[in-house]
N, C-alpha and C positions, 0 to 999 in steps of 0.2 A: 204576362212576361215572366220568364224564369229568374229568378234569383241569381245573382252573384255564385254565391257560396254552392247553390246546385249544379249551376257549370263548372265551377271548379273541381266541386265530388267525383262528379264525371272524366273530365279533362285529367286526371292525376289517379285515377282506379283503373284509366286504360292507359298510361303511360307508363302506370307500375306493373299492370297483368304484361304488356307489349318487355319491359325491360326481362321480369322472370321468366318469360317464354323461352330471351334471347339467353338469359344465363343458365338454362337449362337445357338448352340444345348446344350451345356452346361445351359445355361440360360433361353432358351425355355421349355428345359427340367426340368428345376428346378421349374418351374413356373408353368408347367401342372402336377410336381410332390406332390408339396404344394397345390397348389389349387385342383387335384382330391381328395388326401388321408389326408387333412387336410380339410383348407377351404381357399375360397379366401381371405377374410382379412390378414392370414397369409401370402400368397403369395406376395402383393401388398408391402409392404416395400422392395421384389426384383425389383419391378421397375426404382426407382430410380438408384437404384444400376448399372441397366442394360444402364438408359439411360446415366449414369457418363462412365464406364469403357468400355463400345464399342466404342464409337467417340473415347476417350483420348487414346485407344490402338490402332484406325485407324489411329489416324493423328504422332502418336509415330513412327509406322511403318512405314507410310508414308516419316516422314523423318528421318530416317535409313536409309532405300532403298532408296531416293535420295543420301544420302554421299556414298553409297557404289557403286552407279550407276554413280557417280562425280569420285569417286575412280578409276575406271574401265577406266573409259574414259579418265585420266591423264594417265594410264599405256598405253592405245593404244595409244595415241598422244606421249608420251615418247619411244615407239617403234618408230614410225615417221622418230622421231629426229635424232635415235639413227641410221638406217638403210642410214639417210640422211648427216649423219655425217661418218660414213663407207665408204661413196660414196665419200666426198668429201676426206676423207684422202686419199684414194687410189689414186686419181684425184691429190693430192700435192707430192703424193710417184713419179707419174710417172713424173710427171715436175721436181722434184730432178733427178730423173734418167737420164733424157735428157741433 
């Protein structure tokens, strides 16, 4: 059975590739949309825009999906415990018994 933590790795590295695809085409497209049916001087005040909000939305993401991928992996190691803890009860049940 797959781990916690690796469907999450999964579930939030295509969440994040699916968001920059969309901030990418958004932007590219806005800039090939200004610049054909306007002109480029118009378009060029999106650059900046562009080079501000893509990194600060990758590294935002970024560390999301690390605490959610920290999260995940505290639930599987708290299964661990919990599986290990079951074990030893049963193991103090049967020495009471005796």
């Amino acid at each position: 059975m797959e781990a916690n933590a690796e469907k999450e790795k999964k579930i939030t590295s295509l969440m994040e590739k699916a968001v920059l695809y969309f901030l990418y085409i958004l932007f590219g497209g806005l800039f090939i949309f200004l610049a054909w049916f306007e002109s480029l001087k118009e378009a060029l005040p999106l650059v900046p825009v562009m080079l501000i909000t893509i990194p600060i939305t990758k590294w935002g993401m970024k560390w999301q999906n690390e605490r959610y991928i920290r999260s995940a992996k505290n639930q599987d190691d708290l299964e661990k415990v919990l599986s290990k803890l079951e074990e030893l009860e049963n193991r103090v049940v049967k020495l009471e018994n005796r």
